[in-house]
mmCIF file of the N, C-alpha and C atoms, coordinates in Angstrom:
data_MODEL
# 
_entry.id   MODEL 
# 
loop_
_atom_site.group_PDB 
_atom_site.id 
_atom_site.type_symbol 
_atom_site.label_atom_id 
_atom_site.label_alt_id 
_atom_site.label_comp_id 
_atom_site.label_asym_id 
_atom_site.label_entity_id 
_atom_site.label_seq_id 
_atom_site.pdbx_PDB_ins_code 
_atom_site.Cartn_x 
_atom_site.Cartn_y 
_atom_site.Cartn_z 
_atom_site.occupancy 
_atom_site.B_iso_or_equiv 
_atom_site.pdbx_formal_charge 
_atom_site.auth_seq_id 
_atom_site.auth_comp_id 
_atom_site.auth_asym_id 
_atom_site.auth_atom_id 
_atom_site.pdbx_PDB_model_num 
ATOM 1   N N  . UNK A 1 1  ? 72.673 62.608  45.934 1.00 0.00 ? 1  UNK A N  1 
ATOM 2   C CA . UNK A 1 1  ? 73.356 63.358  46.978 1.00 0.00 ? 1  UNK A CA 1 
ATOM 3   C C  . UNK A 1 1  ? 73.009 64.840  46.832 1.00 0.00 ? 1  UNK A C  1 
ATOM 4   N N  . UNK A 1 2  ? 72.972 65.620  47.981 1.00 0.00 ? 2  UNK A N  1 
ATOM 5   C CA . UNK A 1 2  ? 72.382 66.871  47.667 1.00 0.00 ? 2  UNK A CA 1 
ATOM 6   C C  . UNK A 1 2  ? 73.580 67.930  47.440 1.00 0.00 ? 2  UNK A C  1 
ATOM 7   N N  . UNK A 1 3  ? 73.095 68.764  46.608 1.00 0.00 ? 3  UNK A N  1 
ATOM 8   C CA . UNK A 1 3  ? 73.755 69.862  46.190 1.00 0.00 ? 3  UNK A CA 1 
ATOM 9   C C  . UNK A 1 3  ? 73.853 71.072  47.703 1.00 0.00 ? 3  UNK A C  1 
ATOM 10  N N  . UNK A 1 4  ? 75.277 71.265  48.258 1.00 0.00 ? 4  UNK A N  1 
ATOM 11  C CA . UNK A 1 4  ? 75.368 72.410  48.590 1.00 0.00 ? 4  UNK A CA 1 
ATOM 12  C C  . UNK A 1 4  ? 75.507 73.630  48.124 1.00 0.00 ? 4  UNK A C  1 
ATOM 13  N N  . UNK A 1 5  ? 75.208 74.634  48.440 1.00 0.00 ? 5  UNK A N  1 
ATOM 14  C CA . UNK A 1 5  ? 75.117 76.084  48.165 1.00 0.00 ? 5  UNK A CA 1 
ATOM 15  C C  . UNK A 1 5  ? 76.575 76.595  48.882 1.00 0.00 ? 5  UNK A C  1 
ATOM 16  N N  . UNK A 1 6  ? 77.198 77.511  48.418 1.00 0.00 ? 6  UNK A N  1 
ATOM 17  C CA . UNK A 1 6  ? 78.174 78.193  48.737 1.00 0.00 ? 6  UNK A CA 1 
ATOM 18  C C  . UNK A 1 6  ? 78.022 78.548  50.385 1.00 0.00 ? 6  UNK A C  1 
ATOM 19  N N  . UNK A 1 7  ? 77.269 79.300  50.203 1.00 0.00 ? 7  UNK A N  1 
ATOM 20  C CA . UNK A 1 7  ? 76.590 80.248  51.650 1.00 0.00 ? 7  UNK A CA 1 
ATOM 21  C C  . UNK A 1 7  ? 76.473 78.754  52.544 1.00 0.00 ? 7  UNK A C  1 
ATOM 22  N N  . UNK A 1 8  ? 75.875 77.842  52.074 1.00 0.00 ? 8  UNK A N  1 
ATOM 23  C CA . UNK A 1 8  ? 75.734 76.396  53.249 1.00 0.00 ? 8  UNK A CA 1 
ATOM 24  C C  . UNK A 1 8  ? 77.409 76.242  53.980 1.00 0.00 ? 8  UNK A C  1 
ATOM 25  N N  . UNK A 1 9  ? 78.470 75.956  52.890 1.00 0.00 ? 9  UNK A N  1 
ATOM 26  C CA . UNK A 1 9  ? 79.503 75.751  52.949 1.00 0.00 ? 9  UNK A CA 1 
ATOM 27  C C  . UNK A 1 9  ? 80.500 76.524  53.764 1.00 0.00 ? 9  UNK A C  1 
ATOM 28  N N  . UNK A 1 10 ? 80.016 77.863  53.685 1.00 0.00 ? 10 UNK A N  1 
ATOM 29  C CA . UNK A 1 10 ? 80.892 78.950  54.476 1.00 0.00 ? 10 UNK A CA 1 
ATOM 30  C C  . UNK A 1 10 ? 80.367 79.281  55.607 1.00 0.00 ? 10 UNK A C  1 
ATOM 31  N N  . UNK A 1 11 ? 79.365 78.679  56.006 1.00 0.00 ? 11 UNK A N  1 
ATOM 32  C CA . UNK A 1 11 ? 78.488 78.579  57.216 1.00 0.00 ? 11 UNK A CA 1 
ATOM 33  C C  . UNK A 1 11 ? 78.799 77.469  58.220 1.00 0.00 ? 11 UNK A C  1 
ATOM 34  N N  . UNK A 1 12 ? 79.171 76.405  57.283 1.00 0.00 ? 12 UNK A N  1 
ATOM 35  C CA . UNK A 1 12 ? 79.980 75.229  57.901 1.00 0.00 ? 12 UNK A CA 1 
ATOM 36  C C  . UNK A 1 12 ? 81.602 75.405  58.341 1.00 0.00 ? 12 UNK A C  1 
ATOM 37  N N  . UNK A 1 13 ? 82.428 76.340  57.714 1.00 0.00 ? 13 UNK A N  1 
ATOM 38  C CA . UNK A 1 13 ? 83.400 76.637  57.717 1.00 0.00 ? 13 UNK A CA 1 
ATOM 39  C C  . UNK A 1 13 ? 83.311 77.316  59.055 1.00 0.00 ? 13 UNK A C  1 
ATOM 40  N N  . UNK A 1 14 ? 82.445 78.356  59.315 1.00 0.00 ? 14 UNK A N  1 
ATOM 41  C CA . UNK A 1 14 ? 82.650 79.302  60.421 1.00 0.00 ? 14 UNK A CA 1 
ATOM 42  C C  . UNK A 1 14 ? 81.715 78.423  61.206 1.00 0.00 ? 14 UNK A C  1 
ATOM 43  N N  . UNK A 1 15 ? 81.673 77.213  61.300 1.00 0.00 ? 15 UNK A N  1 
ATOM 44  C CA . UNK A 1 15 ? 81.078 76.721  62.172 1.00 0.00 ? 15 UNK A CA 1 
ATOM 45  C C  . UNK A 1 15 ? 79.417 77.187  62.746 1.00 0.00 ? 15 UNK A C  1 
ATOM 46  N N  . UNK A 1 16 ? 78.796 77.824  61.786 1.00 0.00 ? 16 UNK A N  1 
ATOM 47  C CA . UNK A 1 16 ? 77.703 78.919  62.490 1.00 0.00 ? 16 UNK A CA 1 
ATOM 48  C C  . UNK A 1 16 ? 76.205 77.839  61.298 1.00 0.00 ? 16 UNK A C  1 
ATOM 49  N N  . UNK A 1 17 ? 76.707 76.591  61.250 1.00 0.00 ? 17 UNK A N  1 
ATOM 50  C CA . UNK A 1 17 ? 75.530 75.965  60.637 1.00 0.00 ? 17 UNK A CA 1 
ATOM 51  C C  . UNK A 1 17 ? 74.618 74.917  61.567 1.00 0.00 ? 17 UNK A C  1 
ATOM 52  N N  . UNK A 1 18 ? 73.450 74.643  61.626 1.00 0.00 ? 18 UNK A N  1 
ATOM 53  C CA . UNK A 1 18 ? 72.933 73.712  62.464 1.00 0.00 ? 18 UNK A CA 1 
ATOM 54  C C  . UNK A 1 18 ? 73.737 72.344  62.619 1.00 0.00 ? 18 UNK A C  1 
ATOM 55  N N  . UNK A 1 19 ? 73.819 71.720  64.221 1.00 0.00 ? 19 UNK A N  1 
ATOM 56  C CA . UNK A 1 19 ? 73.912 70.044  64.105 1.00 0.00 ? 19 UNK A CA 1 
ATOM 57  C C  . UNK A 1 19 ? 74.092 69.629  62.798 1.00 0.00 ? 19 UNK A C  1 
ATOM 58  N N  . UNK A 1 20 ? 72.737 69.383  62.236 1.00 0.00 ? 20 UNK A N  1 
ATOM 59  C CA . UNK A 1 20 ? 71.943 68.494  61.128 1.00 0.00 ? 20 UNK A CA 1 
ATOM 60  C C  . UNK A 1 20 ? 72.724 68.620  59.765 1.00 0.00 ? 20 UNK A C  1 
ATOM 61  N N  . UNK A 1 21 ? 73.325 70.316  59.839 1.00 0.00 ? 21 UNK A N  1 
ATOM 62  C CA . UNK A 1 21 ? 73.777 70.338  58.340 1.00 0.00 ? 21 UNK A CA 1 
ATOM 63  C C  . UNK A 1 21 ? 74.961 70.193  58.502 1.00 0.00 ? 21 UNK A C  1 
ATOM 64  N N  . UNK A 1 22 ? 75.743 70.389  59.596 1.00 0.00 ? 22 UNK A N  1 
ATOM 65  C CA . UNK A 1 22 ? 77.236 70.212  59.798 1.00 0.00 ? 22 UNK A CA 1 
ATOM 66  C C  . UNK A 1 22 ? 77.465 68.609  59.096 1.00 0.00 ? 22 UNK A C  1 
ATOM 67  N N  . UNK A 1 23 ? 76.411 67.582  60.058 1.00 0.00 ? 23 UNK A N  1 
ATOM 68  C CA . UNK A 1 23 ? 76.428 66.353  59.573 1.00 0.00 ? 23 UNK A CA 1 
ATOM 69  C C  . UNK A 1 23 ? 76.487 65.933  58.514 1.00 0.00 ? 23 UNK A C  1 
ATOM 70  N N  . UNK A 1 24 ? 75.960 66.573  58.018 1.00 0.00 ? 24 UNK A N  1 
ATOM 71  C CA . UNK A 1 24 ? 75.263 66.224  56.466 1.00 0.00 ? 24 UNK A CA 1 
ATOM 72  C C  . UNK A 1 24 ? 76.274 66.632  55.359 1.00 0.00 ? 24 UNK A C  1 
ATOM 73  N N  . UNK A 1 25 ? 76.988 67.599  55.781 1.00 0.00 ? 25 UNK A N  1 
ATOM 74  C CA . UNK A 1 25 ? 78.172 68.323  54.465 1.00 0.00 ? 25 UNK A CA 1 
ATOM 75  C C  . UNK A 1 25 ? 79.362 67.343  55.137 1.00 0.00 ? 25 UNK A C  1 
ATOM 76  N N  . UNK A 1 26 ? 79.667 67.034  56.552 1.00 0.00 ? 26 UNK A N  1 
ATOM 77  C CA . UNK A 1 26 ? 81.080 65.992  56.461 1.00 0.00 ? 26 UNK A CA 1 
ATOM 78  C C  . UNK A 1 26 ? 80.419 64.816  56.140 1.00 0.00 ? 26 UNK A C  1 
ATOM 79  N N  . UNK A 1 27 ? 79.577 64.206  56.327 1.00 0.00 ? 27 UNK A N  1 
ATOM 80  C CA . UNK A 1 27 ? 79.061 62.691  55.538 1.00 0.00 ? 27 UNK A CA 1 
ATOM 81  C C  . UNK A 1 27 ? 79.488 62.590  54.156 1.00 0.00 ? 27 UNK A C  1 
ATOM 82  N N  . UNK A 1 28 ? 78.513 63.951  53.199 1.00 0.00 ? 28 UNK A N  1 
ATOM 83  C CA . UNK A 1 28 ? 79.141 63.970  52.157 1.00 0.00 ? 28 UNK A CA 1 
ATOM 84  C C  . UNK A 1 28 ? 80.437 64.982  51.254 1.00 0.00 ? 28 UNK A C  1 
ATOM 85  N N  . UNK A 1 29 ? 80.964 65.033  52.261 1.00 0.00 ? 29 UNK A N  1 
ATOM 86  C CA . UNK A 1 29 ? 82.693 65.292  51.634 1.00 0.00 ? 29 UNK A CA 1 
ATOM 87  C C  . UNK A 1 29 ? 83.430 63.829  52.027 1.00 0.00 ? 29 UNK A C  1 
ATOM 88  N N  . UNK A 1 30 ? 82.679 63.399  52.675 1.00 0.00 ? 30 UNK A N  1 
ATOM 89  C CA . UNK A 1 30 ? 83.802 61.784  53.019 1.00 0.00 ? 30 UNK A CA 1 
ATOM 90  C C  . UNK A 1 30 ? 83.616 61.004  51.495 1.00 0.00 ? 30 UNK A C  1 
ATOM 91  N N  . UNK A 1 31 ? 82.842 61.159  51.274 1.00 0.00 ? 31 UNK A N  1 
ATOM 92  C CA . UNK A 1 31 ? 82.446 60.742  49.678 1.00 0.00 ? 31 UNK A CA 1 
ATOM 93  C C  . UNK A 1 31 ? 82.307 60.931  48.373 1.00 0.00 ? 31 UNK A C  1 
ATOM 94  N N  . UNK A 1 32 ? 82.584 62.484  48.571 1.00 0.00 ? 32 UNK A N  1 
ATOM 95  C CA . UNK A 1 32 ? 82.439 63.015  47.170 1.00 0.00 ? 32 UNK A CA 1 
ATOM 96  C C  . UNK A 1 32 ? 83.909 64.292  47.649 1.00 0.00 ? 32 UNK A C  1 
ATOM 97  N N  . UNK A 1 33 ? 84.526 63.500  46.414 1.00 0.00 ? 33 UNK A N  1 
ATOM 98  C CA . UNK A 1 33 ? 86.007 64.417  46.244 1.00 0.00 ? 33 UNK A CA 1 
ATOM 99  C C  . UNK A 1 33 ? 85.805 66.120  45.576 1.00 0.00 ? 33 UNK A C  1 
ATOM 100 N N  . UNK A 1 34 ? 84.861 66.190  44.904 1.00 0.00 ? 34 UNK A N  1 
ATOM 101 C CA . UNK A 1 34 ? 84.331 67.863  44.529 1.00 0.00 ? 34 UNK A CA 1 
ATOM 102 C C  . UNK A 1 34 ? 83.881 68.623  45.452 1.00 0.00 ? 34 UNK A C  1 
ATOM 103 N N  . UNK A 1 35 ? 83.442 68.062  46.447 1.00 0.00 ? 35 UNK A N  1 
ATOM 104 C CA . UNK A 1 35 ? 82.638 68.577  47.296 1.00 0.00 ? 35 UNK A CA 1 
ATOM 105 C C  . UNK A 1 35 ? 84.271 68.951  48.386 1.00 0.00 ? 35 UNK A C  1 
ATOM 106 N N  . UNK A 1 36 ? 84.750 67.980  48.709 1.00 0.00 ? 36 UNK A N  1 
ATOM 107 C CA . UNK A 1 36 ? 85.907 68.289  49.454 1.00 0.00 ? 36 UNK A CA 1 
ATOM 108 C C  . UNK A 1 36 ? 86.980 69.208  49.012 1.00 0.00 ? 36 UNK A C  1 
ATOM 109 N N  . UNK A 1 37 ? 87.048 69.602  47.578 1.00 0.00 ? 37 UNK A N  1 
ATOM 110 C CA . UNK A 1 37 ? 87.421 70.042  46.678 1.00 0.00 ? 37 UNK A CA 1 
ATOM 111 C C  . UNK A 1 37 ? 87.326 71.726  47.113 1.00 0.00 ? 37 UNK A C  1 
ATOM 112 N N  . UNK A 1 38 ? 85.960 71.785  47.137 1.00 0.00 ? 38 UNK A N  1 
ATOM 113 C CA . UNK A 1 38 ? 85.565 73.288  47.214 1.00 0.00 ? 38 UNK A CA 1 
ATOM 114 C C  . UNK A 1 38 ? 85.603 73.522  48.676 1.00 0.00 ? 38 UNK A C  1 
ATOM 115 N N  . UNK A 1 39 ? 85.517 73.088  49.909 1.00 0.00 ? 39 UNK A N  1 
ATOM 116 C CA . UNK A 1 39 ? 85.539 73.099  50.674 1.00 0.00 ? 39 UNK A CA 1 
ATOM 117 C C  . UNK A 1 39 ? 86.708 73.515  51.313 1.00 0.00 ? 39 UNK A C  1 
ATOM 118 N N  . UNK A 1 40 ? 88.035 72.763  50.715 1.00 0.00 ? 40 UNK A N  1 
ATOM 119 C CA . UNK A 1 40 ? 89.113 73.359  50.417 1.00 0.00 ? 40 UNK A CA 1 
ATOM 120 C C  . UNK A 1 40 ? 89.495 74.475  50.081 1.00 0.00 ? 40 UNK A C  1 
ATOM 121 N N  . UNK A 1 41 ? 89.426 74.553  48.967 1.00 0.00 ? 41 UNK A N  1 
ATOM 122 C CA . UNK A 1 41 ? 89.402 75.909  48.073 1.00 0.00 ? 41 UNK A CA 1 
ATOM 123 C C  . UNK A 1 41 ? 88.825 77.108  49.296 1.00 0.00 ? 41 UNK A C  1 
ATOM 124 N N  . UNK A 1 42 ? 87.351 76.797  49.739 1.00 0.00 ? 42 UNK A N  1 
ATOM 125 C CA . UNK A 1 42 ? 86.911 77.931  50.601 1.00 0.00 ? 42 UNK A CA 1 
ATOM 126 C C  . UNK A 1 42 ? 87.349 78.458  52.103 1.00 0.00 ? 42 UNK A C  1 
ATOM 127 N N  . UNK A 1 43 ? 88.105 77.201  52.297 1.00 0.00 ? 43 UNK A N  1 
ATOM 128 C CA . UNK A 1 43 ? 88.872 77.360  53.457 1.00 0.00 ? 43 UNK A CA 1 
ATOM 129 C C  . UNK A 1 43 ? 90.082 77.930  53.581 1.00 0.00 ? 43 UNK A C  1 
ATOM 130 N N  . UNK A 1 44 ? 90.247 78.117  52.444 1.00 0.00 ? 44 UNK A N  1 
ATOM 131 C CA . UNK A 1 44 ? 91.776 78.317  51.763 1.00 0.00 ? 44 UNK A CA 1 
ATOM 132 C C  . UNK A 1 44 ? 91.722 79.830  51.746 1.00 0.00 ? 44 UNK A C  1 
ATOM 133 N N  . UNK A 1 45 ? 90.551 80.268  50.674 1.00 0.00 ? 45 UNK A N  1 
ATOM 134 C CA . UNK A 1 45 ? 90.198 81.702  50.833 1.00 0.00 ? 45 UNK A CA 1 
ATOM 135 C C  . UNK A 1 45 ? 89.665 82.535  51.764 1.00 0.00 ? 45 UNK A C  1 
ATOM 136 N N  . UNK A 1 46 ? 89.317 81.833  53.110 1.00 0.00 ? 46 UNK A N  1 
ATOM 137 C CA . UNK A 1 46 ? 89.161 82.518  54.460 1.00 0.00 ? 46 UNK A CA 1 
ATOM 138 C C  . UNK A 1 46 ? 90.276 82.564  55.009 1.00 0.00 ? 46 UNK A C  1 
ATOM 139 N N  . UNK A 1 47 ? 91.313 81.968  55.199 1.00 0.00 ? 47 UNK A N  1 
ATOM 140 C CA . UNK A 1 47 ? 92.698 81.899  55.763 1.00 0.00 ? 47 UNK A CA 1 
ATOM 141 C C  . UNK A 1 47 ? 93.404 83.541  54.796 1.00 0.00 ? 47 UNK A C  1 
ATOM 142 N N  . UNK A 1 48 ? 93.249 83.426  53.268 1.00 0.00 ? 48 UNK A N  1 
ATOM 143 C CA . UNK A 1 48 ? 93.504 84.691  53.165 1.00 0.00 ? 48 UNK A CA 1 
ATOM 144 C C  . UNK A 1 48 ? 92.918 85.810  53.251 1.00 0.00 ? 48 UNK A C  1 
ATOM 145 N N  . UNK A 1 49 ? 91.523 85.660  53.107 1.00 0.00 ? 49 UNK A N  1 
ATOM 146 C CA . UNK A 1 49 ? 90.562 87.170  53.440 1.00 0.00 ? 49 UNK A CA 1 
ATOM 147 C C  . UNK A 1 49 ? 91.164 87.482  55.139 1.00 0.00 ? 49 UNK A C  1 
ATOM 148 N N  . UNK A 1 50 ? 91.266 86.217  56.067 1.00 0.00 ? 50 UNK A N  1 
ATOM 149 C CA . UNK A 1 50 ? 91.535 87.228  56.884 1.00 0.00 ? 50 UNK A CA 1 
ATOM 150 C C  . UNK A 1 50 ? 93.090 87.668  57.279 1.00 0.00 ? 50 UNK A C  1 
ATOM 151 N N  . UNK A 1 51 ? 93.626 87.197  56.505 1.00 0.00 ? 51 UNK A N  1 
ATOM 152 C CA . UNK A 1 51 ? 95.313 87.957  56.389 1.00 0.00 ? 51 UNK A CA 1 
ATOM 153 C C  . UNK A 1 51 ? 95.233 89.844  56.186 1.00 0.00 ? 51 UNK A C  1 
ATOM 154 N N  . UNK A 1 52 ? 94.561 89.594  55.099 1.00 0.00 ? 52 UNK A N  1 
ATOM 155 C CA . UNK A 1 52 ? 94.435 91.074  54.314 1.00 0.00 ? 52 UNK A CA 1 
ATOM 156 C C  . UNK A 1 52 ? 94.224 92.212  56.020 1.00 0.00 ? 52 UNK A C  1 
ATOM 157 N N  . UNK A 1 53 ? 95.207 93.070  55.523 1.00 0.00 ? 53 UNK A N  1 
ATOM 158 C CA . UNK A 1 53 ? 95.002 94.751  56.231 1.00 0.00 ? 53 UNK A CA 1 
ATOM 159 C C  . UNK A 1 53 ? 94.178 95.393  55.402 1.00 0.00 ? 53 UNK A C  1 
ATOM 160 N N  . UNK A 1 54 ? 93.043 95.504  56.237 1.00 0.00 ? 54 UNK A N  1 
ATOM 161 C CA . UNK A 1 54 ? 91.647 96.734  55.841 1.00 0.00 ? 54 UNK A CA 1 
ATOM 162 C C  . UNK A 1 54 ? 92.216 97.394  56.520 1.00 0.00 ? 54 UNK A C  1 
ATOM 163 N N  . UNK A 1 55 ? 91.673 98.909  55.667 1.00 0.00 ? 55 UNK A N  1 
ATOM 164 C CA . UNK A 1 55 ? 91.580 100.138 55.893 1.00 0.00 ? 55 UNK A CA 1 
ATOM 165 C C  . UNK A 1 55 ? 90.763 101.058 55.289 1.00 0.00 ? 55 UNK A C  1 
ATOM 166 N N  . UNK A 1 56 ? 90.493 101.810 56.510 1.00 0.00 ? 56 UNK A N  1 
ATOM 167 C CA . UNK A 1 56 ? 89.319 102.806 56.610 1.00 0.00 ? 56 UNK A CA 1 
ATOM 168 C C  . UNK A 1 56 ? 89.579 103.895 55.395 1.00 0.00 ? 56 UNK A C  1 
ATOM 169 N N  . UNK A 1 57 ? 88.210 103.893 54.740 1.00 0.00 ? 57 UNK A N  1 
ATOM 170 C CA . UNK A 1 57 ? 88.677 105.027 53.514 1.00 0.00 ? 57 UNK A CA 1 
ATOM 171 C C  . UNK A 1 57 ? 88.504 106.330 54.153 1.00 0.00 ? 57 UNK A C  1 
ATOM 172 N N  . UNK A 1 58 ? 89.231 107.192 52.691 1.00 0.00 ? 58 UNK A N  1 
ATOM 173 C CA . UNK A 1 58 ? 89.802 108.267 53.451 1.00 0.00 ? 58 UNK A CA 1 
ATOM 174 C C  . UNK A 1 58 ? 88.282 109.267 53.566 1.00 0.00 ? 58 UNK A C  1 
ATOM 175 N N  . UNK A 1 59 ? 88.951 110.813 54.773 1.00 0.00 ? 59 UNK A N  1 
ATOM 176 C CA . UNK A 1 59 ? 87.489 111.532 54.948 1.00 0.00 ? 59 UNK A CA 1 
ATOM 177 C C  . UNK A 1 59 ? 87.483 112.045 53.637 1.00 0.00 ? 59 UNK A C  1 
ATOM 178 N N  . UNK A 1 60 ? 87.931 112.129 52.360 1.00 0.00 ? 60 UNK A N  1 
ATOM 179 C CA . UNK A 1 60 ? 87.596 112.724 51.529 1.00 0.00 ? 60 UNK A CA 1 
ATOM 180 C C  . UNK A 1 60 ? 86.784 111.918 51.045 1.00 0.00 ? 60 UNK A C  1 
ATOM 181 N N  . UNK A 1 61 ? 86.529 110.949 50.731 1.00 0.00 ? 61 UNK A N  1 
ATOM 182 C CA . UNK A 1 61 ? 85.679 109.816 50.553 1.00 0.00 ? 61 UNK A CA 1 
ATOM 183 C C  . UNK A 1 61 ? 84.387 109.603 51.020 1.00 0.00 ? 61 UNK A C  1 
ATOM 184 N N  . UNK A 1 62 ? 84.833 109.443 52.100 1.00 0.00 ? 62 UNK A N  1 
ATOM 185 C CA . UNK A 1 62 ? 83.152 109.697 53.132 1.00 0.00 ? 62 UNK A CA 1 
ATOM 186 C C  . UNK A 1 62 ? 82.318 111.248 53.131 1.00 0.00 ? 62 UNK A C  1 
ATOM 187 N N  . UNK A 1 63 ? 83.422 112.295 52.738 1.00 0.00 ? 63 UNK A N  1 
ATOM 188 C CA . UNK A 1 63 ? 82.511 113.239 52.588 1.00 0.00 ? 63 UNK A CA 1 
ATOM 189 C C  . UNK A 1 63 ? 81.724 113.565 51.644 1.00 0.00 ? 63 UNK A C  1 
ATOM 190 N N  . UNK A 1 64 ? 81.731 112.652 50.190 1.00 0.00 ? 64 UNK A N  1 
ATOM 191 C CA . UNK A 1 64 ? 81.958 112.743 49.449 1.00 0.00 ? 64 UNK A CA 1 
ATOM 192 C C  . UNK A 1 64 ? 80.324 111.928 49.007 1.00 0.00 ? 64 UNK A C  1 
ATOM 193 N N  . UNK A 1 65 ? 80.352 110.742 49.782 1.00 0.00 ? 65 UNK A N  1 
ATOM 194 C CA . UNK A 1 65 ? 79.447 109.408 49.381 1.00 0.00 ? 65 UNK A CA 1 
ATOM 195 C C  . UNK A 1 65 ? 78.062 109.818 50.383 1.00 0.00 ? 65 UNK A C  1 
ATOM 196 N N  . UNK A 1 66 ? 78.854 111.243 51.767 1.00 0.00 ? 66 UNK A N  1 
ATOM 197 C CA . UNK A 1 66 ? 77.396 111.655 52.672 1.00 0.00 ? 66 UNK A CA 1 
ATOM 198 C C  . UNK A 1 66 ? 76.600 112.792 51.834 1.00 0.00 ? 66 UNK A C  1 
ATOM 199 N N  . UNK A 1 67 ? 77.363 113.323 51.007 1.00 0.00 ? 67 UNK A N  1 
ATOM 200 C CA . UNK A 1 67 ? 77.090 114.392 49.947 1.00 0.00 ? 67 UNK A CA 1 
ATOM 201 C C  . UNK A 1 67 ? 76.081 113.974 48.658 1.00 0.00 ? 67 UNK A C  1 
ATOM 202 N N  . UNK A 1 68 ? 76.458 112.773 48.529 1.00 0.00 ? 68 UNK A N  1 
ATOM 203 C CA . UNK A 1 68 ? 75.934 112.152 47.511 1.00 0.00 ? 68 UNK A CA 1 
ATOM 204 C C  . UNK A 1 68 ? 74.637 111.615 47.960 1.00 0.00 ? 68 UNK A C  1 
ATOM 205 N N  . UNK A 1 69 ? 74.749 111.428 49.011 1.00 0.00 ? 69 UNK A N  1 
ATOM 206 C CA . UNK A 1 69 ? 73.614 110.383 49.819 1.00 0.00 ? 69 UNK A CA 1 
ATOM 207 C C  . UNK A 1 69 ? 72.262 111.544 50.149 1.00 0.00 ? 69 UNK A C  1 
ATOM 208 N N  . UNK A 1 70 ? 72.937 112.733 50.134 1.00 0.00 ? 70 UNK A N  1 
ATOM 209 C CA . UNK A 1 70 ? 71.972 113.773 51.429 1.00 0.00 ? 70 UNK A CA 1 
ATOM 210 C C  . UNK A 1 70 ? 71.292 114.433 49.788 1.00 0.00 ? 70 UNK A C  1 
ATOM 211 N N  . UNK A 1 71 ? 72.291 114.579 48.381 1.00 0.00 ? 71 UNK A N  1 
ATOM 212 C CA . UNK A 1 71 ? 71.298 115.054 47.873 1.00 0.00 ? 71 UNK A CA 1 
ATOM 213 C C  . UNK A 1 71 ? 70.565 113.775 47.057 1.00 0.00 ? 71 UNK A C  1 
ATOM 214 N N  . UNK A 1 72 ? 70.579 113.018 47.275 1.00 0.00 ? 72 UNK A N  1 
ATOM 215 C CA . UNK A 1 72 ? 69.447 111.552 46.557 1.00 0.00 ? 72 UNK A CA 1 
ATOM 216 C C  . UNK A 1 72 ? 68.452 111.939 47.441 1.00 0.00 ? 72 UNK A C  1 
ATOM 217 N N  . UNK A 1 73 ? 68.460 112.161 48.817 1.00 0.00 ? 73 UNK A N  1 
ATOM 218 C CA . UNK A 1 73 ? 67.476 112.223 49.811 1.00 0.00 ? 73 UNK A CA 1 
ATOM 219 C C  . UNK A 1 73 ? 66.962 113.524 49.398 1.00 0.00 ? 73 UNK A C  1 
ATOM 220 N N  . UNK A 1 74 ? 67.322 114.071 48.832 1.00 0.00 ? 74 UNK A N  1 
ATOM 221 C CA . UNK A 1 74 ? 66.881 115.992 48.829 1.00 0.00 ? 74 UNK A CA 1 
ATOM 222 C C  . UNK A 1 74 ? 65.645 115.691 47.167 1.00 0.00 ? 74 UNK A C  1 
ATOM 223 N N  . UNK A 1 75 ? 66.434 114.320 46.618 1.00 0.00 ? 75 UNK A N  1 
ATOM 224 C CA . UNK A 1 75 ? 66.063 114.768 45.248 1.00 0.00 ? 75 UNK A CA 1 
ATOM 225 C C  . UNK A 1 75 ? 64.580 113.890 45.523 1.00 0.00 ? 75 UNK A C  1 
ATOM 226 N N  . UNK A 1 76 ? 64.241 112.765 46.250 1.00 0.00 ? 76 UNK A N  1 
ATOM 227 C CA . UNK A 1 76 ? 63.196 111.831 46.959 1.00 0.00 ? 76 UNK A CA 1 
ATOM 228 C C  . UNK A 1 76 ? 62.182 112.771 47.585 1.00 0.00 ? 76 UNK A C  1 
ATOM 229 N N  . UNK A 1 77 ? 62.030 113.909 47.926 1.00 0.00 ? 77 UNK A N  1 
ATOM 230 C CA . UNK A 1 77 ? 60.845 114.449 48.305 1.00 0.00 ? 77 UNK A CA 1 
ATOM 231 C C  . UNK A 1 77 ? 60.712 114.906 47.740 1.00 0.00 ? 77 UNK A C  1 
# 
């Protein structure tokens, strides 16, 4: 049975995987309890990633990381 990859799995989750592989990961979660296991688990942790309140860091921050950025670029030529 083939080994899924994480990234396969969370691709299936958001629905954004081909026909072929959608098929292929519910065939084998009907059969293999680890596999349904993590699948779980990852579904579990998208339900809370998207609970979480993001927020925009502060302008002291950003002025901070464009400062940093402009002299890497200063120090590159």
């Amino acid at each position: 049975m083939k080994k899924f990859t994480e990234e396969e799995l969370i691709l299936y989750l958001y629905k954004d995987c081909t026909p072929r592989q959608q098929a292929a990961i519910e065939a084998a979660a009907a059969e293999d309890l680890e596999l349904k296991d993590r699948l779980h688990v990852l579904k579990r942790s998208i339900k809370q990633l998207d609970k979480l309140k993001l927020s925009s860091p502060s302008k002291q921050s950003l002025k901070a990381i464009l400062k940093h950025a402009r002299e890497a670029v200063k120090k590159d030529r």
